[in-house]
N, C-alpha and C positions, 0 to 999 in steps of 0.2 A: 601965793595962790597955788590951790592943786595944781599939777602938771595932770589932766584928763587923758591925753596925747598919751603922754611915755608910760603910764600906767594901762593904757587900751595897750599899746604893744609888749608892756611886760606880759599881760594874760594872754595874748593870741601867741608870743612866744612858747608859754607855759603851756595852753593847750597843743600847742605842736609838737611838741616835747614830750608831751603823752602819747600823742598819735605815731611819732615814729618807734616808743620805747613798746609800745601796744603791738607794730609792725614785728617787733626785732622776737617779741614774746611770741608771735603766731607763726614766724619762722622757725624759732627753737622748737617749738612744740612737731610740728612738721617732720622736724629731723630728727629728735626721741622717737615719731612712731617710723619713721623709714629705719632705722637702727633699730626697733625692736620685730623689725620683717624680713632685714636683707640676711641673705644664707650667708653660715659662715665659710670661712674660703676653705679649698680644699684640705690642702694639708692643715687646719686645726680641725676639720671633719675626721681627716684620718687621724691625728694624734688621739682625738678622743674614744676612738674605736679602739685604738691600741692599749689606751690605758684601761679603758674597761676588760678589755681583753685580760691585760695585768694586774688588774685588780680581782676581780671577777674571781680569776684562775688562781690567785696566790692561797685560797682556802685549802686545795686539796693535799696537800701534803697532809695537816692537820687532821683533816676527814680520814684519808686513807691510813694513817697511823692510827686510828679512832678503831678505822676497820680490820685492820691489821692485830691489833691489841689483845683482843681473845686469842689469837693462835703463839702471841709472845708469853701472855699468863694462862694458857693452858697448849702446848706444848704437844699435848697429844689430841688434840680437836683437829678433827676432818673437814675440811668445804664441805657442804651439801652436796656441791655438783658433783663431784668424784667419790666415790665406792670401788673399794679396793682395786683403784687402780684404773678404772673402767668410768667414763663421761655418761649420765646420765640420760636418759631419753629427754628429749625438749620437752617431749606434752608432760616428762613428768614434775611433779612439786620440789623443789629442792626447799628443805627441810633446814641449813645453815648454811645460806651463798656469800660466797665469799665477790664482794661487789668490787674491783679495781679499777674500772673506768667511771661507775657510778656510788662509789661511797656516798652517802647521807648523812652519814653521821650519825648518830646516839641514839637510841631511841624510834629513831625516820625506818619505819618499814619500808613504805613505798618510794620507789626515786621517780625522780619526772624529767623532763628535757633536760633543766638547767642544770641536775648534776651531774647529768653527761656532758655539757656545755662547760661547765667549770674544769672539771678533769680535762677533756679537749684544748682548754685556755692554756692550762700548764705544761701538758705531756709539748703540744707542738705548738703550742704560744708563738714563737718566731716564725714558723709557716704561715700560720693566720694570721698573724699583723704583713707579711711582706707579701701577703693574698688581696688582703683587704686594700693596702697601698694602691697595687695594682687596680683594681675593680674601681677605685673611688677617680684615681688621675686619667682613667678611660672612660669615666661613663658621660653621660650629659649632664650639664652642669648650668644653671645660669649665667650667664656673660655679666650681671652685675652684681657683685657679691661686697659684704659688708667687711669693716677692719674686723679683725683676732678679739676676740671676746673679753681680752683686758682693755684695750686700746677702747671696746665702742662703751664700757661698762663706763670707763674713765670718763667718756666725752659725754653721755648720759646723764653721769652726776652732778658734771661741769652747769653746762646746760638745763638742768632742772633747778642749781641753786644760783643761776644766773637769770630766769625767770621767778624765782622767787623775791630776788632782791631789786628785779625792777616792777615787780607786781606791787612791792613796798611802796619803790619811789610813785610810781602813779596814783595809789590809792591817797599818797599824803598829799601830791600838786594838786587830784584834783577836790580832795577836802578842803584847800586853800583856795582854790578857785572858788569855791561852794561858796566859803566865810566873808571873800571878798563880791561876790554877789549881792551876797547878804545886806555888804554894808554900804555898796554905794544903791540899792533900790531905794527911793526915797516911800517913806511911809505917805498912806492915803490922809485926807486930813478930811478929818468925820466930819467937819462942818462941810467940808466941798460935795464930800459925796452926801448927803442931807440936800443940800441945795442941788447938786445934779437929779437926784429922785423927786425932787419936787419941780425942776423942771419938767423933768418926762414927765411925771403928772399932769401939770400945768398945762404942758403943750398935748397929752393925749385928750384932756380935758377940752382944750381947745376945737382941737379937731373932730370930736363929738359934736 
């Protein structure tokens, strides 16, 4: 004989075993977006500042050899700003400048912040990162700040393919629950419901 019994509490096991796996997935999810909000902690704020700093800045040698290069292959070319000897009026045009804090590079007429910012990066690169240090461990800060940007990336991944593999399990328990549904509902038997609608007939007949 079916055991009805230990089969009701295989299913209310099984649904609770979704319920808690459904829990664990709405927690993970939680902690992906607080990990994708909390500031990163000081020092990898400043590390990052420093390496752009070193990055950013490692172009101008290259520039500046760029700009340097005409007076290497021609030898007798003047800067613009100097005449014979003598610094030019500011208001006036200088006609071939020779740019050393803002080289551009090839072609770049005009220079803008960043390649003054870049030359900046290189000429005193080690002032500005132990500036920047400084500005970043004094200023205000939030008191709850997240792991180091490998550590939350790692836990991130963790937790999203640990949601994914219990999104797995619950979709198949509860396709199983479905099929076991399925199979203990007993079918209607057309004769009965025929005779039920002929009762209600009968009896609303009746009551007329």
């Amino acid at each position: 004989m079916f055991d009805w019994l230990k089969a009701k509490d295989v299913l209310t096991e099984a649904r609770n075993e979704c319920k808690k796996m459904r829990a664990t997935i709405e927690r993970n999810k939680l902690r992906i977006e607080e990990l994708h909000k909390l500031p990163r902690p000081k020092d990898e704020l400043i590390e990052l500042a420093c390496s752009w700093i070193d990055n950013f800045g490692s172009d101008y040698p290259q520039l500046l050899q760029i700009e340097l290069d005409k007076y290497v292959k021609n030898p007798m070319t003047t800067p613009g700003e100097y005449h014979q000897g003598k610094h030019m009026n500011l208001n006036e045009t200088a006609i071939n400048p020779l740019r050393i804090v803002q080289p551009a590079g090839p072609g770049v007429l005009v220079t803008t912040p960043k390649t003054i910012e870049r030359a900046l990066f290189y000429i005193i690169g080690d002032q500005l990162k132990e500036a920047v240090g400084r500005v970043v461990r004094d200023m205000e800060y939030p008191a709850i700040v997240g792991p180091a940007m490998p550590k939350r990336l790692a836990e991130i991944d963790k937790l999203t393919k640990e949601n994914e593999g219990l999104e797995n399990k619950v979709k198949e328990i509860e396709g199983g629950l479905q099929e076991s549904a399925d199979v203990c509902t007993p079918a209607k038997d057309p004769v009965q419901k025929h005779r039920s609608r002929g009762e209600i007939e009968y009896t609303n007949h009746y009551n007329n």
